[in-house]
C-alpha positions as CSV (number, residue, x, y, z in Angstrom):
1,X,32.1,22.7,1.7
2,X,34.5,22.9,-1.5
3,X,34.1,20.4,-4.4
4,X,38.1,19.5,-3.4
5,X,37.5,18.9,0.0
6,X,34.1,16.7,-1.0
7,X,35.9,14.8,-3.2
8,X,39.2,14.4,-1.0
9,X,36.4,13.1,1.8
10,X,34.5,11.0,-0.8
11,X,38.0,9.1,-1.6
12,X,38.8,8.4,1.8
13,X,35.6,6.4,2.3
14,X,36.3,4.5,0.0
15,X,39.6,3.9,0.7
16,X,38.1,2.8,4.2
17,X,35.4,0.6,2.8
18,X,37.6,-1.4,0.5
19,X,39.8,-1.9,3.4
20,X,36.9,-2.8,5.6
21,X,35.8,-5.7,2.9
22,X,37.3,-9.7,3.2
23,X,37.6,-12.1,0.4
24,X,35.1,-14.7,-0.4
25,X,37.4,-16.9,0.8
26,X,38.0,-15.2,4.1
27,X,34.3,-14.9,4.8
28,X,34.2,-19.0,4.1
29,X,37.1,-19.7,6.2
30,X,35.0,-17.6,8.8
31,X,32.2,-19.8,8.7
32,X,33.9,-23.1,8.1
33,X,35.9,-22.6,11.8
34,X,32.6,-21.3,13.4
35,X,30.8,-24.3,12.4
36,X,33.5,-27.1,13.3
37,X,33.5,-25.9,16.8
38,X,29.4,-24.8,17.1
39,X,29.4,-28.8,17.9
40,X,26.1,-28.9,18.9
41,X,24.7,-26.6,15.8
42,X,22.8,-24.3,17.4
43,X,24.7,-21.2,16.1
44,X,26.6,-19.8,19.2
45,X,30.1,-20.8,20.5
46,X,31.0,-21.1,24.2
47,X,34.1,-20.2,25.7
48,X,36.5,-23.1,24.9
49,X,35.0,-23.3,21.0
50,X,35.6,-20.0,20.8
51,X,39.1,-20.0,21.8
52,X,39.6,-23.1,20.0
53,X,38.1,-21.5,16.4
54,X,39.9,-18.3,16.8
55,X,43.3,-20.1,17.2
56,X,42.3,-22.6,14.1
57,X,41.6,-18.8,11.9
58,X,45.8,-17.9,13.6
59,X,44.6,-16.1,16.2
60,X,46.8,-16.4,19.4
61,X,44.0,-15.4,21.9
62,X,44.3,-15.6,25.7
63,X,42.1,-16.5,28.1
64,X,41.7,-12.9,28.8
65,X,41.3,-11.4,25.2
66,X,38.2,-14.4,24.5
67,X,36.9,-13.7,27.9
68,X,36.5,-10.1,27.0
69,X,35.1,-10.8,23.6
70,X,32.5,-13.0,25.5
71,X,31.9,-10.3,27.9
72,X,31.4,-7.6,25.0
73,X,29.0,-10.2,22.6
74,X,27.3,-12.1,25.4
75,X,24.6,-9.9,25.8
76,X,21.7,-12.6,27.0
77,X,24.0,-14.1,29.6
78,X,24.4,-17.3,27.9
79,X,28.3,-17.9,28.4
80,X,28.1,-18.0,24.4
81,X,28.0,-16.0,21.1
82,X,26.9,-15.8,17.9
83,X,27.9,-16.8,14.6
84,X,27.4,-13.1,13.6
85,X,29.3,-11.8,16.3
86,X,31.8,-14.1,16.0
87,X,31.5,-13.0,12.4
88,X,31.9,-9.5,13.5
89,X,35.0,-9.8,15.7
90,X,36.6,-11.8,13.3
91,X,36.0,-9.7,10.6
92,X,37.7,-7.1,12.3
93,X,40.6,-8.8,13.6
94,X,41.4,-9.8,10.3
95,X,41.0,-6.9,8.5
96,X,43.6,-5.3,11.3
97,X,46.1,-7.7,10.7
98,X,49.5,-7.1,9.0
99,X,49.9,-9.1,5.9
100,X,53.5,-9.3,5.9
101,X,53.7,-10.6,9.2
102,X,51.1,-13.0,8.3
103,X,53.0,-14.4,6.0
104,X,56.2,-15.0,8.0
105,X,54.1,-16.4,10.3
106,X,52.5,-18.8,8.1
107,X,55.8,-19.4,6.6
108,X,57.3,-20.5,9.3
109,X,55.0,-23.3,10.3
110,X,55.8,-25.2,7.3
111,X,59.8,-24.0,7.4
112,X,60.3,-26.3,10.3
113,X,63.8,-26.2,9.9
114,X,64.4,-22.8,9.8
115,X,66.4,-23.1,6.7
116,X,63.9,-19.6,4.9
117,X,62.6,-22.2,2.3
118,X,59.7,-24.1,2.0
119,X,61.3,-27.6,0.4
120,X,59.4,-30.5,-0.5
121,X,60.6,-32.3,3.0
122,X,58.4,-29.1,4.4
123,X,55.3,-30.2,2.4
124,X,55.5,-34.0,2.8
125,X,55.9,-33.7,6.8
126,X,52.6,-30.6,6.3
127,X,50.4,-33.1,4.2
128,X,51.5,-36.4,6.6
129,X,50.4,-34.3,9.7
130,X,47.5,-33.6,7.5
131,X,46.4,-36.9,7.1
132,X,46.6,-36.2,3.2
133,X,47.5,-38.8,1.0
134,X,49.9,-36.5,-1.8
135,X,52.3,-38.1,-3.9
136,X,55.7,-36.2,-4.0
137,X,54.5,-35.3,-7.4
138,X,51.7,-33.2,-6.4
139,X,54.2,-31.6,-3.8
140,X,56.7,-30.8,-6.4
141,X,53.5,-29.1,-8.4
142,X,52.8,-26.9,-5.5
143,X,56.4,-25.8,-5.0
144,X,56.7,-25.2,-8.9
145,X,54.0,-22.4,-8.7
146,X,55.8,-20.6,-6.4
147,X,59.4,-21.3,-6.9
148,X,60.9,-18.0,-8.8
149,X,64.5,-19.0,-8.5
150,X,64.5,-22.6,-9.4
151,X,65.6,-24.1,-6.7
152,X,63.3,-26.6,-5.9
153,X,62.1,-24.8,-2.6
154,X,59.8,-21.9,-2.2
155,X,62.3,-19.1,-0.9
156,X,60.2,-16.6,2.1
157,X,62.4,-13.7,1.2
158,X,60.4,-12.7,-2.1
159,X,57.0,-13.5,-0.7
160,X,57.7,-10.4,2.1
161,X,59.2,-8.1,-0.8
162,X,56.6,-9.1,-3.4
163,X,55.4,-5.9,-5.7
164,X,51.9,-5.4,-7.1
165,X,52.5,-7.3,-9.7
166,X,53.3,-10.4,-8.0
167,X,49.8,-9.4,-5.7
168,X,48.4,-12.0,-7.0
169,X,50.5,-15.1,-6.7
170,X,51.6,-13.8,-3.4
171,X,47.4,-13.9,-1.9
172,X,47.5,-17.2,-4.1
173,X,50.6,-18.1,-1.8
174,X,49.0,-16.9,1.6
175,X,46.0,-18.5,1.2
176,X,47.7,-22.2,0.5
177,X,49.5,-21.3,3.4
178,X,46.5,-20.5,5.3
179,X,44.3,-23.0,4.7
180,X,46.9,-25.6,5.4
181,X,47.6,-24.5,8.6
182,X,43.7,-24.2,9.5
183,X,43.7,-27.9,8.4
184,X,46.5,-29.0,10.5
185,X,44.8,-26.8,13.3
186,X,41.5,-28.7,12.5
187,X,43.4,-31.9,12.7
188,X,45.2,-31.4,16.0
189,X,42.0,-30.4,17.8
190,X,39.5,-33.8,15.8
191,X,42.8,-35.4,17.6
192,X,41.9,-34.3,21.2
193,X,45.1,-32.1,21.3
194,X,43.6,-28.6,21.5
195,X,42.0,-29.6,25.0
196,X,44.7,-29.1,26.9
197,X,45.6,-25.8,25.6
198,X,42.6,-24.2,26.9
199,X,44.6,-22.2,29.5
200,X,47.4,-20.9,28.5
């Protein structure tokens, strides 16, 4: 084998590994949603917590998709799996998603009013469903970080656009998003409002 085609191998996996590879907070967020739902902590999931932690990681999973997965992971017959299976199929599901659409699809949770800005109405009615006591001041703070055209609102335009050098920022941006809508997630289903979504 030539030295160029060794090397041309040798960058592609790595290329596939770093892809392969989530964040700390990723693998966290994995854990967190698997143990919320493993509600009698003995480290497997049934078919409903499953479903349930899947959607709370932005998952829209049907009945069939989480059967499947259960069907594929289940391998004692229990009607549950594992945290490191879940942690497998998860992995991999997020590693296959599309940032970009990500984004917009965070984005649009908290732009409610379709207006393509986040505005500190957005963020009041987020942290109120939340349960979180935040004074408009904090709000304000969180819009500030992200508001590149001083308007007062985070604009969703730049986030899809957003360079290399704004990488940062943007995975700053993503994972607010994120973890506020696992929260209001979270806080729907302590509510009792994820059981009658089971089926759909």
């Amino acid at each position: 084998m030539s030295l160029a085609l060794r090397n041309e191998l040798s960058v592609d996996k790595t290329k596939k590994k770093k892809r392969r590879e989530l964040t700390e907070e990723q693998k966290q967020e994995i854990k967190d949603a698997f143990e919320l739902f493993d509600t009698d902590k003995d480290r497997a999931i049934n078919y409903h917590e499953l479903k349930v932690a899947m959607r709370a990681l932005g998952f829209d999973v049907k009945k069939a998709d989480v059967l499947k997965i259960l069907k594929d992971y289940d391998r004692e017959s229990t009607g549950k799996i594992t945290f490191e299976d879940f942690n497998e199929v998860v992995t991999d599901w997020i590693l296959d998603r599309d940032p970009q659409e990500e984004i917009l699809k965070a984005f649009k949770l908290f732009d409610d009013d379709d207006s393509g800005k986040i505005s500190l109405r957005n963020l009041r009615r987020v942290a109120r469903e939340l349960g979180e006591n935040m004074s408009d001041e904090e709000l304000r703070a969180m819009i500030e970080e992200f508001d590149k055209d001083g308007d007062g609102e985070i604009s969703g335009t730049p986030l899809v656009s957003a360079d290399n050098q704004n990488d940062k920022e943007l995975e700053s941006l993503i994972y607010l998003l994120v973890v506020s809508v696992l929260f209001i997630s979270l806080t729907l289903g302590d509510m009792g409002i994820y059981m009658t979504d089971f089926d759909r």
